[in-house]
C-alpha positions in Angstrom: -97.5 112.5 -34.2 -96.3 113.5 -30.9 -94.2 110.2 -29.0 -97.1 111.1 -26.2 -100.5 110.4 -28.3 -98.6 107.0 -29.3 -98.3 106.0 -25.8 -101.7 107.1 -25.3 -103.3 105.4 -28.7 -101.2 102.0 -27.9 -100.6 101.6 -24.3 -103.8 103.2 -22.8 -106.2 102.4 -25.5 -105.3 98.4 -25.9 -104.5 98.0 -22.4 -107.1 95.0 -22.4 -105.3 93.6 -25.5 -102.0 94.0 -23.4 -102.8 92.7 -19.8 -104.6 89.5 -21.5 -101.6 88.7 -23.5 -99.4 89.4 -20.3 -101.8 87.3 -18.3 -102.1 84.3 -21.0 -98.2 84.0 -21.3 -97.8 83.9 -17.2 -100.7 81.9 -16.7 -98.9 79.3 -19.5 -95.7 79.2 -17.9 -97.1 78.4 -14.3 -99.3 75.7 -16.1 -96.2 74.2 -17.8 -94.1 74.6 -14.2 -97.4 72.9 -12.5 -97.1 70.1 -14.6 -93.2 69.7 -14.0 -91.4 66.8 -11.5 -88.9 67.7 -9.3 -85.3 67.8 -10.9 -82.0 66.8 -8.7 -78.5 68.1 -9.5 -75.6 66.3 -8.5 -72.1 68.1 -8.7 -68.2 66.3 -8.4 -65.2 68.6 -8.9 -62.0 67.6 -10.4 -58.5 69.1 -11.3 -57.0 68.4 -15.0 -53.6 67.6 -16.1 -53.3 71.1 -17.4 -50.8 74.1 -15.2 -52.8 76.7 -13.4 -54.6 79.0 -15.8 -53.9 82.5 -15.1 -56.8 83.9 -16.2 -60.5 83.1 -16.6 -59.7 82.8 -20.9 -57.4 80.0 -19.7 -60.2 78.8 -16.8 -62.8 78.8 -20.4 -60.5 77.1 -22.6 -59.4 74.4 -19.9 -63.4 73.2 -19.5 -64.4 73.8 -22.9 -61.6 71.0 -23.2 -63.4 68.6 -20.5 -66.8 69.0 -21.5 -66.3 68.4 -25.2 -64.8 64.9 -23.6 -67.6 64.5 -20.9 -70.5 65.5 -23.6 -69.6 62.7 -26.5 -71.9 60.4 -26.9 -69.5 57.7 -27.0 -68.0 58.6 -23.1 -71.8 59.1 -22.3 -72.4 55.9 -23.0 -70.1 54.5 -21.4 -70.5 56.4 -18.4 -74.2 55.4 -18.4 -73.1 51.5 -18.7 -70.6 52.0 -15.7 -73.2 53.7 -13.6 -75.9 51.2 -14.4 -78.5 53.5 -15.5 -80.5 53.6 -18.6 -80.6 56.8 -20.5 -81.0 58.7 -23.7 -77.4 59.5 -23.8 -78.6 62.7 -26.1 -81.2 64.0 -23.5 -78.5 63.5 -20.7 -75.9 65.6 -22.9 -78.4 68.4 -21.9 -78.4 68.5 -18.8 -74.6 68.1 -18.4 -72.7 71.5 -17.0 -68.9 71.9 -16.8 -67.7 75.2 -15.4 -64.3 76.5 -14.1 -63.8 77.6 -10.4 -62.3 80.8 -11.4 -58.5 80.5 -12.0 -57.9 78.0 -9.8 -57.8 74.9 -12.2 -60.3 73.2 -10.5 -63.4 72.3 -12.9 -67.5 71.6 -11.4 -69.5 69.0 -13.4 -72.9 68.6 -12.7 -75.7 66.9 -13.9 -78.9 67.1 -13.2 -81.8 64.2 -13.1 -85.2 63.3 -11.7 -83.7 60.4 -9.9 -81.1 62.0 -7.2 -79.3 58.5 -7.0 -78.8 58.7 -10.4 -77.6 61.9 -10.9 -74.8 61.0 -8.6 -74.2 58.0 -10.0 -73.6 59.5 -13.8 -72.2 62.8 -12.6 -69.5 60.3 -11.0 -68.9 58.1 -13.9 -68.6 60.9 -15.6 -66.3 62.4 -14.0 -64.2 59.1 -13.8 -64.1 58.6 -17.4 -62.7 62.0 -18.1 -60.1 61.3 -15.7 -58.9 58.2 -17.7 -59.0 59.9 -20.9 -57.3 62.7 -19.4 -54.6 60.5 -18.3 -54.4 58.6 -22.0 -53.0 61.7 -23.4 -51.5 63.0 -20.0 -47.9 64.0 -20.1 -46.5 61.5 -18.0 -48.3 58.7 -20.4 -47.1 60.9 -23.5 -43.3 60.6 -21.7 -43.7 56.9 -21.2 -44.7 56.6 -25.0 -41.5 58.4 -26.4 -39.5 56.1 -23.8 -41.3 53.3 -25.8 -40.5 54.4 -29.3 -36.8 55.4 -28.5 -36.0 52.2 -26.8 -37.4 50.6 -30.1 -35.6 52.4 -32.6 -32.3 52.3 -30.5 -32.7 47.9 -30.7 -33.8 48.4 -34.4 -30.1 50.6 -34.9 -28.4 47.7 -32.6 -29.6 44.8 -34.9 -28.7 47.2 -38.0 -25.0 47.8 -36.7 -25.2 44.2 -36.2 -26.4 43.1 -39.9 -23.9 45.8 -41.5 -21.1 44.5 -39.4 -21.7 41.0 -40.7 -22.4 42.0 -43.9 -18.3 43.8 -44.1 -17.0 40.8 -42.6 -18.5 38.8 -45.5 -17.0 41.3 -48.1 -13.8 40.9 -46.8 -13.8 37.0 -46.8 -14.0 36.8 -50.2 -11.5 35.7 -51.9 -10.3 36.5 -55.7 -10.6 33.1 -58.3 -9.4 33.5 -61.8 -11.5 30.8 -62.4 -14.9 32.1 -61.4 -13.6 36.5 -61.0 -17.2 37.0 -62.2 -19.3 35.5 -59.9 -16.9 36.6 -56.7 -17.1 40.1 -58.1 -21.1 39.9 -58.8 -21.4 38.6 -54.8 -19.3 41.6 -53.5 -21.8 43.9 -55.3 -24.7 42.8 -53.9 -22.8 42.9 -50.5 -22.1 46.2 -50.9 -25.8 47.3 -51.8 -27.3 45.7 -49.0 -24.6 47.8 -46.6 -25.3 50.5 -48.3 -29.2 50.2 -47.9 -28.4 48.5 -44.0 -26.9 52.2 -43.8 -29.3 54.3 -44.9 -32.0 52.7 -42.6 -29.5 53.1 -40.0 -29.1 56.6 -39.9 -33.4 57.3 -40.9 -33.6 55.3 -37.3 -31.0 57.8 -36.0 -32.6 61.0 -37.0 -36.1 59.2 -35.6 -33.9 58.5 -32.1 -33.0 62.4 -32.1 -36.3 64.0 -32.6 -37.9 61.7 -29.9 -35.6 62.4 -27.5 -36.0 66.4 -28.4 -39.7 66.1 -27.7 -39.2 63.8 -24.8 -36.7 66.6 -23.5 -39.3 69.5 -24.1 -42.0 67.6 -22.3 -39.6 67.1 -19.2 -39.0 71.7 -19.8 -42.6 72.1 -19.4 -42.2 71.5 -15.7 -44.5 69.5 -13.4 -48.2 69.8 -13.9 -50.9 67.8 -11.5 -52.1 64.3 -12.2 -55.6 64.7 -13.5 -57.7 63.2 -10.2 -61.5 63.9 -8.7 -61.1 65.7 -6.3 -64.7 65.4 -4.3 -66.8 63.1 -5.4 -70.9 63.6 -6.4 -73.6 62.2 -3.0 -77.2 62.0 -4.4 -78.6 65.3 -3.4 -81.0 65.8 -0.6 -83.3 68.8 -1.8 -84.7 69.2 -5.3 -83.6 72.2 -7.5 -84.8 76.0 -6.8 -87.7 75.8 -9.2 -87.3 78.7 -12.4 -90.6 79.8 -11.9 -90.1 83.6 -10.7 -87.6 83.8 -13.0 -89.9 82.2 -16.1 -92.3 85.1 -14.7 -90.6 87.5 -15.4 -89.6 86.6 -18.8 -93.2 85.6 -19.4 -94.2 89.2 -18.2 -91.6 90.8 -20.6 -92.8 88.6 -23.8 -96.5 89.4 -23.2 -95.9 93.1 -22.9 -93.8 92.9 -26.3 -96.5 90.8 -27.9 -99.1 93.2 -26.7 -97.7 96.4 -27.8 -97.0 94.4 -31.5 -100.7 93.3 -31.4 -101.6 96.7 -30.3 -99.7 98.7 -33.2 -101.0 96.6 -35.7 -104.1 97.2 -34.9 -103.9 101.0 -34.5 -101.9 100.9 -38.2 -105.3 98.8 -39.4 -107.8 100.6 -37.2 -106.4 104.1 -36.5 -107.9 105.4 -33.0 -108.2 109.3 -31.9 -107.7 108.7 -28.0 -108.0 112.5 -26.6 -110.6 115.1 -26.7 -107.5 117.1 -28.5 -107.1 114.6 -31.0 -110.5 114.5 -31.8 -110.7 118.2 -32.1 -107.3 118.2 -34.0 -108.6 115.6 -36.4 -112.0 117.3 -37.1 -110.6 120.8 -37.3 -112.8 122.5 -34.7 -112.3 123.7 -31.4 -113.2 121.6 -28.3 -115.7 123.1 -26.5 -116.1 121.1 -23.1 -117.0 117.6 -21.4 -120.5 116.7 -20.5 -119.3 116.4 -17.0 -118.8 120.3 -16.4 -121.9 122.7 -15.4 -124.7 123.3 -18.2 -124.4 126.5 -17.7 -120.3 126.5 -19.2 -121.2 124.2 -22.0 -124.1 126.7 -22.7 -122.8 129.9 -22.8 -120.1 128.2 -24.9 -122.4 126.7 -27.6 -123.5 130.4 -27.6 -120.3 131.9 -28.3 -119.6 129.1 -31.2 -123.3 129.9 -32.7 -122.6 133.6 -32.4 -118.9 133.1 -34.0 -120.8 130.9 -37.1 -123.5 133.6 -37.0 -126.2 130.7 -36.9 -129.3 130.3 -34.5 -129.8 126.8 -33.9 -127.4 124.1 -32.7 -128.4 120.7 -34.1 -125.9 117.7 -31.4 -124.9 114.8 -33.5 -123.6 112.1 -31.8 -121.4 109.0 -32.3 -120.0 106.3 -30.0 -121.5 105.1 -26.9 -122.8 108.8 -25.2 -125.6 109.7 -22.8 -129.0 110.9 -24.5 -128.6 113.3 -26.6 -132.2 114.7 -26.5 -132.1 115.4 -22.5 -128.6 116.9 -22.7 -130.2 119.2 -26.0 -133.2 119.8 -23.2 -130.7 120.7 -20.5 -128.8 123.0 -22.6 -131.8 125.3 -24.5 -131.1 128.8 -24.4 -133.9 131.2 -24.0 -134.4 134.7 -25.3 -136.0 137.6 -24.2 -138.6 136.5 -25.9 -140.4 133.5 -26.5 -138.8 132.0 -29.3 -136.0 134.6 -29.7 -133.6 132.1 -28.4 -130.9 129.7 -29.0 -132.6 126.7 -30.7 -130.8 123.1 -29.6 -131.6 120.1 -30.1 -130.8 116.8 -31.1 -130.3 115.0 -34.9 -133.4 113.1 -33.1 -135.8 115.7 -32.3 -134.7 118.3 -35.5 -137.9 120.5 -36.9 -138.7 119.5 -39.8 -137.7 123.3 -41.1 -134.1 121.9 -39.8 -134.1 118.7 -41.7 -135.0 120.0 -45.3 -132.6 123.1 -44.4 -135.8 125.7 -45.2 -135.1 127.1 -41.7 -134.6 130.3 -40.7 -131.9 131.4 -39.0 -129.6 128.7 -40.2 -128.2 125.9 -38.2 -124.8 124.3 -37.2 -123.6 121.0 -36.3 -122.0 120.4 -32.4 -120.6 117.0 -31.9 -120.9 114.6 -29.1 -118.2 111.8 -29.2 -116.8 109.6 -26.4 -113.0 110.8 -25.5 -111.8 107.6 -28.0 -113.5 106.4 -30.8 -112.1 105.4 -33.8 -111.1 107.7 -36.8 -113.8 105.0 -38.9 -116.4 106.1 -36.6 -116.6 109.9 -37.6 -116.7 109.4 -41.3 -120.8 109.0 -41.2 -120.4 112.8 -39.5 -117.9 113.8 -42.1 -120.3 113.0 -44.9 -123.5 114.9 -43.3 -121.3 117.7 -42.9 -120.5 117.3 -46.6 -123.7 116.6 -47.8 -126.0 119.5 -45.6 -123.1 122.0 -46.1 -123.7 123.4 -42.5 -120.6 124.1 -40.3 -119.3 122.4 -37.4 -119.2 124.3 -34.3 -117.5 122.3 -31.9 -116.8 119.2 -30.1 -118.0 118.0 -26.7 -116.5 115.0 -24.8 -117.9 112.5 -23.4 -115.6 110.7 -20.4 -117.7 108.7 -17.8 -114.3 109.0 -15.2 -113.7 112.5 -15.2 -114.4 114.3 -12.2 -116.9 117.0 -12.2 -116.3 120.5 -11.4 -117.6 122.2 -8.5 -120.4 124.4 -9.6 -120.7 125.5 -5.4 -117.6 127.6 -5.5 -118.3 131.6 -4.1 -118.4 133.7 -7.0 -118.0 137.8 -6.6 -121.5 139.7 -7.0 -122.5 140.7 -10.4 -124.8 143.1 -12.0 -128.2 140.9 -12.4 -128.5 140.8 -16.3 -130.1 137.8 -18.8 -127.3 135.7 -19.5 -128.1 134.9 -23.2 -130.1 136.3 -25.6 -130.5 137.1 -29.7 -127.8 137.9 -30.8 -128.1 140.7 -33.2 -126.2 139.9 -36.5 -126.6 143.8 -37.6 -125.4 145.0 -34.0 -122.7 144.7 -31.4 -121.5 140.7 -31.1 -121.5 141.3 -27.8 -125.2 142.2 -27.6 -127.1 139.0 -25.9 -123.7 137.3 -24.2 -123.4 137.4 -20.7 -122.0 140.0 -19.3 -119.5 137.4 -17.3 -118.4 136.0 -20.7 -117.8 139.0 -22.5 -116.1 140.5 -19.6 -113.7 137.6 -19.6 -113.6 137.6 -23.5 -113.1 141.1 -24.1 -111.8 142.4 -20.7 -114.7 144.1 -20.1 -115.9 145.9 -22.8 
């Protein structure tokens, strides 16, 4: 199936389906923005104890840092007690922003709120509680700590050299009795153990002295980075938010086409559709002869060319769908012979002779079909079974669509020879013989 006819079959012939689906989805999201306060955002910028990033990776990674602080519910919470607001910390983690200012280190947060006093007054405490975090694990405060733990560890190796250094002046004081050798030599072994053990804690507490200075000393190589500070502090804001709605729109418009076109296919995979005259005439497997709205006299002399090509006398119109009366446009379209009753016999399944209906007729008759330009491919089976059933051929198709123009029938036309334009054909005889001269010149150039 050509990429055209499904276009056709989906876009043009649910269209309805499409535009309400369109309209319903835009008409809900201006409802919902209808129904929506005002929102206030408040904004504060900041710089972090962190060196310039030289990139906008760096920029990322640097706020991703903050706002997993600023979005905790635990520094939430606290912000929201320091501000003096109540809120659901979890629905004010959602409307919490953090975003880099490029490479330039400086970070945005902003926060937005139906309250504009509020919004500044959490964006702010905020902002103030990631500072003080910030600093908790800045590396000025990491420095101070090392300071802390050397300067303990060097008065835990003073009191050491102290204890050992007693300890030695104890073993030597000891002095050698024949009387009691034992117990003097059983009190310098316990001497010596506990200088031995005095030692080994002393030189752990030296080894813990050297790798805090080395990390203290790699902390000073990393060179000066800035003090995490605010550096412009959140004023409640003055106008509400832009509000989403044209955007919203245009999403809305973009969903309801999608949802269209999927309502639309499944209902053309459910209820197939033919949506052209050549679709129709494909599907049926007969030519198209012509729309209603062109002259009688072209639909005519075409009906006549279709009988003559069948080699039947009488054209019986069926129709299906929603079409103008058949019986006037059978009226409209007679053809008459020479002589009464000599001619080509149309008429409608309505208005059939009786010789017509029981198929005792004489000359034979064939089946043209009136449909609208789309129709469903259900719709033609009842024709499909009377061709079956009567065994008479199908001539033709005519189309019936209500918006197409009709052709001029007042255009100047070059002078013919006066002759009948229809009449009997004779099966034994030239198949020329009864066409119009006009048609069988343009047929058969002019034979």
């Amino acid at each position: 199936m050509a990429l055209q006819e499904v276009a056709r079959r989906v876009l043009l012939g649910h269209w309805m389906v499409i535009a309400s689906l369109v309209i319903a989805c835009m008409a809900g999201v201006t409802v919902i923005h209808l129904r929506e306060a005002p929102t206030y955002t408040a904004s504060t910028r900041l710089v972090l104890d962190a060196p310039a990033p030289t990139s906008l990776t760096e920029a990322t990674a640097i706020a991703d840092g903050a706002k997993a602080i600023v979005t905790s519910p635990s520094h939430v919470s606290t912000a929201l007690k320091n501000a003096g607001v109540v809120r659901d910390p979890v629905a004010v983690i959602r409307n919490i922003t953090l975003a880099p200012g490029g490479t330039s280190g400086v970070l945005q947060l902003s926060y937005q709120d139906l309250n504009p006093e509020a919004a500044a007054a959490i964006v702010n405490a905020l902002a103030d509680d990631l500072i003080q975090t910030r600093l908790a694990v800045s590396p000025a405060a990491q420095r101070a700590a090392l300071d802390d733990r050397i300067s303990v560890a060097i008065d835990q190796i003073t009191k050491l050299d102290q204890k050992i250094a007693s300890l030695n002046d104890q073993l030597q004081a000891l002095q050698v009795d024949p009387a009691n050798a034992q117990t003097v030599a059983v009190r310098a072994q316990i001497l010596a153990y506990q200088i031995s053990a005095d030692s080994n804690q002393r030189a752990a507490l030296t080894q813990q002295e050297v790798q805090l200075e080395s990390e203290r000393n790699s902390l000073v190589e990393r060179g000066s980075v800035p003090n995490p500070s605010v550096i412009d502090k959140a004023f409640p804001p003055s106008h509400p938010d832009p509000s989403r709605l044209p955007i919203d729109l245009g999403l809305a418009l973009v969903i309801g086409v999608i949802l269209g076109v999927a309502v639309s296919s499944v209902l053309e995979i459910f209820g197939p559709t033919l949506a052209s005259a050549e679709a129709i005439s494909a599907a049926l497997e007969t030519p198209l002869l012509g729309w209603l709205s062109e002259p009688t006299e072209t639909l005519r002399d075409r009906l006549a060319l279709a009988a003559s090509a069948a080699d039947v006398g009488a054209v019986e119109l069926l129709g299906v769908g929603n079409i103008p009366s058949l019986s006037a446009l059978a009226r409209s379209m007679e053809v008459p012979g020479p002589a009464e009753g000599k001619g080509l016999a149309i008429f409608s399944a309505e208005d059939a002779p009786p010789a017509y209906r029981n198929g005792s007729a004489s000359p034979s008759s064939g089946f043209v079909l009136v449909t609208p330009e789309r129709i469903r491919k259900a719709a033609l089976a009842p024709a499909r079974n009377l061709l079956a059933i009567s065994g008479r051929p199908l001539l033709g198709v005519i189309v019936h669509m209500p918006d197409r123009p009709a052709e001029p029938t007042d255009l100047p036309k070059p002078p013919r020879k006066a002759s009948p334009r229809l009449a009997v054909v004779d099966r034994d005889g030239d198949p020329l013989q009864g066409m119009s001269r006009e048609i069988a010149s343009d047929l058969w150039g002019g034979r």
